[in-house]
SEDOPA-567595 format. One record per residue (C-alpha): residue number from 1; x, y, z. Coordinates in nm, 4 decimals, padded with zeros to 6 digits. Each point is the difference from the previous one (the first is absolute). Example, Ala and Ser with C-alpha at 12.3 -4.5 7.8 and 13.67 -1.06 7.14 Angstrom:
2
site num=1; u=01.2300; v=-00.4500; w=00.7800
site num=2; u=00.1370; v=00.3440; w=-00.0660
end
This chain:
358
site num=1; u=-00.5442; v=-01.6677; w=-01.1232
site num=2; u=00.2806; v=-00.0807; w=00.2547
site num=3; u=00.0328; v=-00.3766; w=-00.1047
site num=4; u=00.0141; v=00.1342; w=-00.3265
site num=5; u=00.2607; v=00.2544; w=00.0469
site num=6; u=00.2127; v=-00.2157; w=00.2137
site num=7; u=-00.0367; v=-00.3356; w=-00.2573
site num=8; u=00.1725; v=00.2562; w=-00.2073
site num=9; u=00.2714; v=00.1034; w=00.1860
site num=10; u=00.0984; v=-00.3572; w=00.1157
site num=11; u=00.0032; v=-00.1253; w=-00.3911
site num=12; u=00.1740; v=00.3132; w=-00.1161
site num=13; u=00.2576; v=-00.0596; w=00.3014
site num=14; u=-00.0004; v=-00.3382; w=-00.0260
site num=15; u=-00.1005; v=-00.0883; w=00.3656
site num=16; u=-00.2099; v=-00.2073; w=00.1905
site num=17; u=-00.1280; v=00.2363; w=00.2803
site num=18; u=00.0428; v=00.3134; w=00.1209
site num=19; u=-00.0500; v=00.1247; w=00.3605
site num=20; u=-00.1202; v=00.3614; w=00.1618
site num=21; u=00.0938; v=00.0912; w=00.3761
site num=22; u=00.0147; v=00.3720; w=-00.0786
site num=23; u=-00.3581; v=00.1240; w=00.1182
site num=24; u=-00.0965; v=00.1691; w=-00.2693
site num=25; u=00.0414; v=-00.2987; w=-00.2338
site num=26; u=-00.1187; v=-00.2344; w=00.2653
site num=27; u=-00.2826; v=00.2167; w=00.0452
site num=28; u=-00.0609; v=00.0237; w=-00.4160
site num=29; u=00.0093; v=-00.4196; w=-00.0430
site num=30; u=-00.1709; v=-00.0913; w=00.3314
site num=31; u=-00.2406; v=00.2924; w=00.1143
site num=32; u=00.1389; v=-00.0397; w=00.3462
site num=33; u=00.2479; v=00.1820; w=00.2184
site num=34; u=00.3132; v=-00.1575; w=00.0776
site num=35; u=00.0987; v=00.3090; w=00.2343
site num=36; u=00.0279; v=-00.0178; w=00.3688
site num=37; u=00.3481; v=00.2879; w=00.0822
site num=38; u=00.0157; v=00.2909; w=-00.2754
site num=39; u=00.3978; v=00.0023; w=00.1259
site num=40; u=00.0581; v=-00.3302; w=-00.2664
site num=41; u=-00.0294; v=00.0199; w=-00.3846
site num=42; u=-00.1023; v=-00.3922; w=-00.0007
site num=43; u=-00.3126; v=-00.1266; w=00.1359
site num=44; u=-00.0585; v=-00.2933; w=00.2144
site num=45; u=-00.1143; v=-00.2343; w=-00.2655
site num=46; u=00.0706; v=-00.0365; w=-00.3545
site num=47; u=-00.2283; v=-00.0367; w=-00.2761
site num=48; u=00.0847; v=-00.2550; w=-00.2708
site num=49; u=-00.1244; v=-00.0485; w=-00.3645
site num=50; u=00.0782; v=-00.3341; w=-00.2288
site num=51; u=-00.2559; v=-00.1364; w=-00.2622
site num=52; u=-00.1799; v=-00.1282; w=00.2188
site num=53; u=-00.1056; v=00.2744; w=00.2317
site num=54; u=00.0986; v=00.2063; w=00.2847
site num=55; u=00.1579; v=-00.1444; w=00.3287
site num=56; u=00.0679; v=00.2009; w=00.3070
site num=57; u=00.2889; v=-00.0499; w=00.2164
site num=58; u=00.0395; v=00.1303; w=00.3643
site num=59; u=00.1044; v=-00.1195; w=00.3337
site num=60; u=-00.1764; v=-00.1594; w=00.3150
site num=61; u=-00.0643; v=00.3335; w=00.1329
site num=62; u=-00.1854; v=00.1188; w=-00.3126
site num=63; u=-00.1634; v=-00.2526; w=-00.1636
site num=64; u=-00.3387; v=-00.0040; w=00.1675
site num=65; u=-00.0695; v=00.3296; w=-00.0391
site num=66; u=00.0550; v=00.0504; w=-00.3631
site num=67; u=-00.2262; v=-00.3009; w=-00.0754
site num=68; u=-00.2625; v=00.1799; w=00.2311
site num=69; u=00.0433; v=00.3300; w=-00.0936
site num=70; u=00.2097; v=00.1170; w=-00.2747
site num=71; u=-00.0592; v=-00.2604; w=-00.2662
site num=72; u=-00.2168; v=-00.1531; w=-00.2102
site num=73; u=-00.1359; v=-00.3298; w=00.1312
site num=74; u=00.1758; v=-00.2158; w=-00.3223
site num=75; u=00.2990; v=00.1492; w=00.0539
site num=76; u=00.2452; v=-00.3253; w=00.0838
site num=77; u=00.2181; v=00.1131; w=00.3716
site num=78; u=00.3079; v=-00.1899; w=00.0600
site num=79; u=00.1662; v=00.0709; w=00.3387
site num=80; u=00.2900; v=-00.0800; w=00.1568
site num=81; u=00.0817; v=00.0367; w=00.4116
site num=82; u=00.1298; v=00.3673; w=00.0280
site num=83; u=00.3475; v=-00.1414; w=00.2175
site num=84; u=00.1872; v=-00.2314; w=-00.2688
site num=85; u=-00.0308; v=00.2283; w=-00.3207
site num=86; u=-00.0065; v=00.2926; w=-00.2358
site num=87; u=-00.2616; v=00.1127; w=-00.1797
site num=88; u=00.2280; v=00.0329; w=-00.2855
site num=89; u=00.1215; v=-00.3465; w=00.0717
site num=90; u=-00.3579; v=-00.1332; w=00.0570
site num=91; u=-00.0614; v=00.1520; w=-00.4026
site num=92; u=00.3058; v=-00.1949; w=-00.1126
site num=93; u=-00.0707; v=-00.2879; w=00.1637
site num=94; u=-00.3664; v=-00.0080; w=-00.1361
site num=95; u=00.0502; v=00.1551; w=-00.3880
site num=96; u=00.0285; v=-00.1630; w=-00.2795
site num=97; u=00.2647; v=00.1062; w=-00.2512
site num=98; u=00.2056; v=00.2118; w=-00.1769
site num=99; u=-00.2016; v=00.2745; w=00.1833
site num=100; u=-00.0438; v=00.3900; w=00.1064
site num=101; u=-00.0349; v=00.1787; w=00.3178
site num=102; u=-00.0839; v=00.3726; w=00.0539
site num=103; u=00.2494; v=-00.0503; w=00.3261
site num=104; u=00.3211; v=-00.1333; w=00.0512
site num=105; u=-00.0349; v=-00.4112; w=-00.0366
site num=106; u=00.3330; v=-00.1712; w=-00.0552
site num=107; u=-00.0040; v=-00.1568; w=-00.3799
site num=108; u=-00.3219; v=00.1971; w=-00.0805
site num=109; u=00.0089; v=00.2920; w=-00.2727
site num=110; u=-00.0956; v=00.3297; w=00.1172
site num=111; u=-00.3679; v=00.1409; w=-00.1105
site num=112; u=-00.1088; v=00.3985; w=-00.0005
site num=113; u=-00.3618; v=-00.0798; w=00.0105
site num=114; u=-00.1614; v=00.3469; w=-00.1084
site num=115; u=-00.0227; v=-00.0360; w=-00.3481
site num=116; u=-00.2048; v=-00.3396; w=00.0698
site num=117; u=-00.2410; v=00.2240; w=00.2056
site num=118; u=-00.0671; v=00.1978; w=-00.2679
site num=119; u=-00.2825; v=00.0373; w=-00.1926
site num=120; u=-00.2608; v=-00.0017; w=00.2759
site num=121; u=-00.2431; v=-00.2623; w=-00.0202
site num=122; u=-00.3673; v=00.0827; w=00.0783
site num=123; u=00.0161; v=-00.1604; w=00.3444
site num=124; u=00.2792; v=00.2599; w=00.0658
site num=125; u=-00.1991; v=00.2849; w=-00.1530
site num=126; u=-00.3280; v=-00.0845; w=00.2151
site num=127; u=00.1955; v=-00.0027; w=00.3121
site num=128; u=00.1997; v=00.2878; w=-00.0750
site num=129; u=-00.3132; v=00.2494; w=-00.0122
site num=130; u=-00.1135; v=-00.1489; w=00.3121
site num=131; u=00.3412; v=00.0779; w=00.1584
site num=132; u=00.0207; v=00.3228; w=-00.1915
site num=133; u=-00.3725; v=00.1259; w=00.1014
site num=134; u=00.1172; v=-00.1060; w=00.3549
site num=135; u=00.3255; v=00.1828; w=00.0188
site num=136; u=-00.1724; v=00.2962; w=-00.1497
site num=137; u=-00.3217; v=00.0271; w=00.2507
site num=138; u=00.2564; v=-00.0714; w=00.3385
site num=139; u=00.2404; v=00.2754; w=-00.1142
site num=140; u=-00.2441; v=00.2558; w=-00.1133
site num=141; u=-00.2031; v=-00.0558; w=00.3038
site num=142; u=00.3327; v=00.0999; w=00.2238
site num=143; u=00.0897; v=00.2545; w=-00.1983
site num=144; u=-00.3704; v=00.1892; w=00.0694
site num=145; u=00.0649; v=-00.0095; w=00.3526
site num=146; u=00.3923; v=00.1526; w=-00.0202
site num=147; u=-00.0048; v=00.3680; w=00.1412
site num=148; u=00.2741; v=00.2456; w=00.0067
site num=149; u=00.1640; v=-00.0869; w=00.3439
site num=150; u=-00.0233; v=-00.4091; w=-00.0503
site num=151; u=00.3599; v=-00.1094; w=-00.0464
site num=152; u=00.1435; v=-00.2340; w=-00.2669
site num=153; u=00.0237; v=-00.3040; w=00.1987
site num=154; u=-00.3570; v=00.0677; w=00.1426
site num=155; u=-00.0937; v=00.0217; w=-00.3421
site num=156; u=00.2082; v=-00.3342; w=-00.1032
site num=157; u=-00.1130; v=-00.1948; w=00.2811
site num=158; u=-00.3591; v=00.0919; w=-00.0635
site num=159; u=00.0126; v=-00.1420; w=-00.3451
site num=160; u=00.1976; v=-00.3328; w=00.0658
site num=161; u=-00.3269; v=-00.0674; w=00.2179
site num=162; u=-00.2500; v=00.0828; w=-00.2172
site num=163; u=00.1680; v=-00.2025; w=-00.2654
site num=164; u=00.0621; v=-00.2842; w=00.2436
site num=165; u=-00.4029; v=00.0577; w=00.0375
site num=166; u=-00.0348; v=-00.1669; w=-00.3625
site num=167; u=00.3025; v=-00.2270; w=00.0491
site num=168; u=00.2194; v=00.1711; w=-00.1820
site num=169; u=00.3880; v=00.0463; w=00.0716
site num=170; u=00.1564; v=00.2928; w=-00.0316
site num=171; u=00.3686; v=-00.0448; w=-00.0823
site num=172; u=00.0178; v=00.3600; w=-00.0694
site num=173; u=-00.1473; v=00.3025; w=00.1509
site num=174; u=00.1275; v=00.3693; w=-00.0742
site num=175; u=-00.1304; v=00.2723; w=00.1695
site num=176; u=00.1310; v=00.3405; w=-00.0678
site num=177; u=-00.1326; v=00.3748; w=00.0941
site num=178; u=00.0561; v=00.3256; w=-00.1338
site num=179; u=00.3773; v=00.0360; w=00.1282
site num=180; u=00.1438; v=-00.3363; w=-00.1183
site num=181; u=-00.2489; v=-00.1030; w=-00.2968
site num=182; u=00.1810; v=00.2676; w=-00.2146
site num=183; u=00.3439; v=-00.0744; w=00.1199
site num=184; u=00.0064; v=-00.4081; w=-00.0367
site num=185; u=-00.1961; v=-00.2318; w=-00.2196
site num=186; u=00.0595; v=-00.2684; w=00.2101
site num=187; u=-00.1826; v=00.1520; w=00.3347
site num=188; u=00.0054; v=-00.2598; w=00.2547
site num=189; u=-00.2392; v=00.1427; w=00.2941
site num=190; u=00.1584; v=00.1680; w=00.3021
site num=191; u=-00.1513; v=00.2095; w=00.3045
site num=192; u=-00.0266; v=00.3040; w=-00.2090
site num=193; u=-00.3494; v=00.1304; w=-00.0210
site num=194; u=-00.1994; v=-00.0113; w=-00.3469
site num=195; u=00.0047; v=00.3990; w=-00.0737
site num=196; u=-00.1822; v=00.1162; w=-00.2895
site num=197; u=-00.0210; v=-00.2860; w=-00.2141
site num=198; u=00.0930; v=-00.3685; w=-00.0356
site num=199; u=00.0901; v=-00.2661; w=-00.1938
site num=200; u=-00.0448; v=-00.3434; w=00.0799
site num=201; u=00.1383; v=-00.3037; w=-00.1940
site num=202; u=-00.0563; v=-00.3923; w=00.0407
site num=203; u=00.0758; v=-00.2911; w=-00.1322
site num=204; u=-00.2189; v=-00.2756; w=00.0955
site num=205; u=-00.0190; v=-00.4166; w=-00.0559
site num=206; u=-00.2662; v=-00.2950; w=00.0224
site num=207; u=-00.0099; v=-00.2903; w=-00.1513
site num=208; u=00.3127; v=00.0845; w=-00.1025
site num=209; u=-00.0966; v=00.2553; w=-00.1979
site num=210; u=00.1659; v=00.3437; w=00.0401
site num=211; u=-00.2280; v=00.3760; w=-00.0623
site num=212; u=00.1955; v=00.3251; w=00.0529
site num=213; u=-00.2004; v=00.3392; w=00.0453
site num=214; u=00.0721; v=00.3500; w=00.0524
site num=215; u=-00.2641; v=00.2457; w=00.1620
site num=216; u=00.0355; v=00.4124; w=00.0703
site num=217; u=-00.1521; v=00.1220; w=00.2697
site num=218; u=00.0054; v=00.4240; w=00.0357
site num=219; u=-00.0869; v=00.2262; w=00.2599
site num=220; u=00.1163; v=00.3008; w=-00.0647
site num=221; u=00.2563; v=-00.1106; w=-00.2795
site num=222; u=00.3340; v=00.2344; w=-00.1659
site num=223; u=-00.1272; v=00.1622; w=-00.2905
site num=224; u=00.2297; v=-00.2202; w=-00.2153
site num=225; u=-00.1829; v=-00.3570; w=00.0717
site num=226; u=-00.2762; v=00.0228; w=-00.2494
site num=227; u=00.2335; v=00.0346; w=-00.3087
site num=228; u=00.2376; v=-00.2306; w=00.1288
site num=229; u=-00.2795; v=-00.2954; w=00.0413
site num=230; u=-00.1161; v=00.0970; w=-00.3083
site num=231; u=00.3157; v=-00.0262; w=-00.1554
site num=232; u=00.0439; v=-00.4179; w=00.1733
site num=233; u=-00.3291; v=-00.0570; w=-00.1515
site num=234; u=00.0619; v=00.0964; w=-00.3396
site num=235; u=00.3671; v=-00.1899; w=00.0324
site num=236; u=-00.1992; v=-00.3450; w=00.1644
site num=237; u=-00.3289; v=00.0533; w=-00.2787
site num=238; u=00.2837; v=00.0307; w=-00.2634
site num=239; u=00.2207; v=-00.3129; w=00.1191
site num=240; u=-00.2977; v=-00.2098; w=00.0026
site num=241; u=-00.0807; v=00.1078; w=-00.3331
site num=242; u=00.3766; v=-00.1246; w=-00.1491
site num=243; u=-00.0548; v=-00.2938; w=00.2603
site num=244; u=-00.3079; v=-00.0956; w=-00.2620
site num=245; u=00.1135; v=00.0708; w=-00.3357
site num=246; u=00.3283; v=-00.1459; w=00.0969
site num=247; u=-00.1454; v=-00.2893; w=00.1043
site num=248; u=-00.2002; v=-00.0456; w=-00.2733
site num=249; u=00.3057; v=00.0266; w=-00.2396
site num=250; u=00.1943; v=-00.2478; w=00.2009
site num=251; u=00.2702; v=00.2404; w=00.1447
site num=252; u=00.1649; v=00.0612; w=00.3392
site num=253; u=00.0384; v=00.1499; w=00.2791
site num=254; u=00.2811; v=00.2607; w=-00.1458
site num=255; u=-00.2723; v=00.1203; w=-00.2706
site num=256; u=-00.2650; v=00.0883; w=00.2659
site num=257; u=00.3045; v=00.1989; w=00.1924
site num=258; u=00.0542; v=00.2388; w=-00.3166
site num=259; u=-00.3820; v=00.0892; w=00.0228
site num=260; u=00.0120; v=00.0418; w=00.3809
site num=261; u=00.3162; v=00.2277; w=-00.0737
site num=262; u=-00.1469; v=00.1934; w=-00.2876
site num=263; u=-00.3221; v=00.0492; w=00.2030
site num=264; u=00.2244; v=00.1669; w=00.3078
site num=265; u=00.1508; v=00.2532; w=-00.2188
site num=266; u=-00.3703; v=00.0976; w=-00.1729
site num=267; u=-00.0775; v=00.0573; w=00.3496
site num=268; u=00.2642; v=00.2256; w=00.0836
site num=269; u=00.1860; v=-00.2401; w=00.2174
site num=270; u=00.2923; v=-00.1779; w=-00.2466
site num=271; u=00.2202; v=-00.1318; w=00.3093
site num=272; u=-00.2590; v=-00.0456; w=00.2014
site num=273; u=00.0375; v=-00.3941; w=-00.0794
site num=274; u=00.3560; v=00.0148; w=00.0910
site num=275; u=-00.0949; v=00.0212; w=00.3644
site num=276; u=-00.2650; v=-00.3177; w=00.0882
site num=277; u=00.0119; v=-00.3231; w=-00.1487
site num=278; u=-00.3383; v=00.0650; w=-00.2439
site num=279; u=-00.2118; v=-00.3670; w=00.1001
site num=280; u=-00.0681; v=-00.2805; w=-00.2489
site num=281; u=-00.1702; v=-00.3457; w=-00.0419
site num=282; u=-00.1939; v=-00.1392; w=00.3117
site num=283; u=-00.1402; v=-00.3155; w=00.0984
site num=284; u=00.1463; v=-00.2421; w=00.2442
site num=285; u=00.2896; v=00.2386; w=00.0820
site num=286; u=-00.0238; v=00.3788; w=00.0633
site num=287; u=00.1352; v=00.0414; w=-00.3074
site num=288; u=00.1083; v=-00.3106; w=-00.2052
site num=289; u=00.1825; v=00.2669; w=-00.1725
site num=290; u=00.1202; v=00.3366; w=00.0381
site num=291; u=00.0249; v=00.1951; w=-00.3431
site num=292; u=00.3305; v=00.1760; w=-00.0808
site num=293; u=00.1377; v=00.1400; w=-00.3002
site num=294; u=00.1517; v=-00.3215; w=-00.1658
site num=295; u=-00.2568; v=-00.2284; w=00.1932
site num=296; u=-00.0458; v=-00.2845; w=-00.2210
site num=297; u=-00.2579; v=-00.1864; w=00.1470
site num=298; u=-00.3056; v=-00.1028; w=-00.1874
site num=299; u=-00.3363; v=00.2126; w=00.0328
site num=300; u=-00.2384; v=-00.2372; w=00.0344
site num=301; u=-00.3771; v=00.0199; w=-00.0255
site num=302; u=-00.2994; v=-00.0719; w=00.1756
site num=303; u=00.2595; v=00.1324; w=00.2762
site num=304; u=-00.0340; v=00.2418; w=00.3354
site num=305; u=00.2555; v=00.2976; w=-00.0281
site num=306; u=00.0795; v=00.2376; w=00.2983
site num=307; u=00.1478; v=00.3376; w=-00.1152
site num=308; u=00.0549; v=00.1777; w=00.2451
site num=309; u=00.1647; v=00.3751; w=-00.1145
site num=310; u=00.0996; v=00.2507; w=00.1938
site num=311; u=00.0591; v=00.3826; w=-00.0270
site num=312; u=00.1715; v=00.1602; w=00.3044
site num=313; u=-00.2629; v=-00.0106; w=00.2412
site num=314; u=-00.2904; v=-00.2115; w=-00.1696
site num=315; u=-00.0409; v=-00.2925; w=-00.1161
site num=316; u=-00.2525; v=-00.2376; w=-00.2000
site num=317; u=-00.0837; v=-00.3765; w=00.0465
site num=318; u=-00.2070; v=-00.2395; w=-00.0260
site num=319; u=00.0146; v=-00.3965; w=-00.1506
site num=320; u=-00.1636; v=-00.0051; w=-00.3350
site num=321; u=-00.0942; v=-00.3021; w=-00.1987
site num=322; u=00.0970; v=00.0807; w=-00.3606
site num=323; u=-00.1755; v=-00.2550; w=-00.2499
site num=324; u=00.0099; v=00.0014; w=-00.4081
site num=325; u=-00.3061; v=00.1496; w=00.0744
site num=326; u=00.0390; v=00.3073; w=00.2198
site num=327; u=00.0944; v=00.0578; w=00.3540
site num=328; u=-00.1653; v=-00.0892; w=00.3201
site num=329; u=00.1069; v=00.1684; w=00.3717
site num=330; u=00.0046; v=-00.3019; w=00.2415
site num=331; u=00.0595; v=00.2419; w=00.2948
site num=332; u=-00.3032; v=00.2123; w=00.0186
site num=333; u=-00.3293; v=00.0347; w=00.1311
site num=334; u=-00.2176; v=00.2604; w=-00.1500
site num=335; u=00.0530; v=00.2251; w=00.3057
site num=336; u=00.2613; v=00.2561; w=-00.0445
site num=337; u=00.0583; v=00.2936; w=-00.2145
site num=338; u=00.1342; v=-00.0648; w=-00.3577
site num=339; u=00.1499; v=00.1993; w=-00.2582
site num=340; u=-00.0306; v=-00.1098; w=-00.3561
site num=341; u=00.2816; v=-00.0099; w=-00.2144
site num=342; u=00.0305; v=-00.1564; w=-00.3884
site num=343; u=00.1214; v=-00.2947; w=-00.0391
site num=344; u=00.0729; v=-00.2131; w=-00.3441
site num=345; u=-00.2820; v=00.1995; w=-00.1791
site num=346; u=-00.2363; v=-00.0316; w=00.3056
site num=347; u=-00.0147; v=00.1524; w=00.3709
site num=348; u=00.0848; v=-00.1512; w=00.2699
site num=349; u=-00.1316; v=00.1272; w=00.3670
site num=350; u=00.3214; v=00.0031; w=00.2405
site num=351; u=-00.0275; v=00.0733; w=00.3358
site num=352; u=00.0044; v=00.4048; w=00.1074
site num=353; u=00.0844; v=00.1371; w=00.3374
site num=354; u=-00.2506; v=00.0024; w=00.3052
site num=355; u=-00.0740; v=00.3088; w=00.1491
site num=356; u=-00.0400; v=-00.1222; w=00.3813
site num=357; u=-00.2104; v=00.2816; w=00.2221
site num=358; u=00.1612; v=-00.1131; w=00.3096
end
């Protein structure tokens, strides 16, 4: 499906290769990782793509590695001594052309690979419910053992291990108790103590693949929290069902918004989407695009979506896989409390809150 995809792009561009150092594209052609610091947007090798295959380029330093570890063991490696060049200069020196680059190469066009990661393909799917089964077991399992008095960063630091447990990253991790989940949506831990309830927010990657996941934990929870997570479900249930028919039709990203804004004011809560950023299309990014209200990106399908709704206090996530034929949550495992909620003329079972005893 990639060769295919790409064969495309380089006769409707009229080019002779194109090239990937961005991870998540790197990680989409290749399989492998071309990460080693999270502080640069490029990787240490690029990932190129001509009619005759895929050839990686990295330097001196790198090149052993990837061929042991991170790639496939046809995957052609060309190297060059870390000291004399680029790796952008290494990519000109080696490409064919006219040609594009998803980084800065001097005479290369510029690529945004996201639409070319997009459909997934059924490798992407069967690794994504690995990741997503994963992701969900490691968070629920910390979120069992939060009590009242464990902190946010206690909390944060306890999932980042049990997700480095499956080797999974976690380039984000939100923690936020009963004082600050209902005054930010963004609640980046701190050394306040849980409180009465919590809610706890990931994204997570592997194999390049990104899952994002909400869970609610309650202890002795406001009286408000209930109808306010019931109110994110029926938002997220709805947005997944205009994420289908949309799809289906061959719309965008705009048309789902209108449903996800329609379903906020049947709820009770019409600005409520004024105040978060409301999720979108997942897959080798965390989002490889973020709905708004003139979004005109394509909805594409067999795809995994991550709304992730909020209302004032609660919120409701997971990474869904939304198919022609139905919907399919990547990011659960059977073992926490649902609520079901109509979907696209079926139900749908979204996750509830936990009632901890601790």
């Amino acid at each position: 499906m990639r060769g295919t995809r790409l064969d495309a792009y380089l006769d409707e561009q009229g080019l002779e290769a194109v090239w990937f150092a961005r991870p998540a594209s790197f990680a989409w052609l290749t399989g492998g990782d071309n990460v080693v610091t999270h502080e640069e947007s490029v990787g240490v090798a690029a990932a190129g793509y001509t009619r005759e295959g895929v050839e990686v380029v990295t330097d001196s330093i790198e090149a052993a590695r990837l061929r042991d570890e991170e790639l496939a063991p046809e995957t052609a490696v060309t190297e060059f001594p870390w000291y004399e060049t680029t790796l952008a200069e290494a990519v000109r020196a080696r490409s064919p052309t006219p040609a594009a680059a998803d980084f800065e190469v001097v005479g290369m066009e510029r690529i945004d690979a996201s639409a070319l990661r997009q459909p997934l393909s059924e490798r992407d799917i069967d690794l994504y419910r690995s990741l997503g089964r994963d992701a969900a077991a490691a968070v629920e399992d910390v979120c069992r053992e939060i009590t009242p008095d464990t902190t946010e960063r206690g909390v944060a630091a306890s999932l980042r291990g049990a997700l480095a447990s499956y080797g999974i990253d976690s380039p984000v991790v939100l923690v936020g108790g009963s004082y600050r989940a209902p005054r930010y949506r963004h609640y980046t831990p701190t050394e306040v103590e849980i409180g009465d309830y919590a809610l706890v927010s990931v994204t997570t990657e592997r194999d390049g693949l990104f899952a994002s996941l909400t869970r609610t934990v309650a202890f002795d929870p406001p009286e408000w929290l209930a109808a306010r997570h019931r109110a994110a479900v029926e938002v997220e249930t709805s947005a997944l069902a205009a994420t289908r028919r949309v799809g289906r039709e061959g719309g965008t990203a705009g048309e789902v918004f209108a449903s996800v804004q329609e379903a906020y004011a049947d709820v009770g809560w019409p600005d409520e989407w004024r105040r978060h950023h409301q999720g979108g299309a997942a897959g080798f990014s965390g989002r490889e695009w973020i709905a708004t209200p003139d979004g005109e990106e394509a909805v594409e399908l067999p795809m995994a979506y991550a709304w992730n709704p909020t209302v004032r206090g609660a919120k409701s996530e997971d990474t869904v896989l939304v198919t022609e034929g139905g919907f399919e949550a990547l990011t659960e495992t059977g073992e926490w409390p649902t609520e079901t909620v109509g979907a696209d003329g079926r139900t749908l079972e979204r996750p509830g809150v936990y009632q901890s005893s601790a």
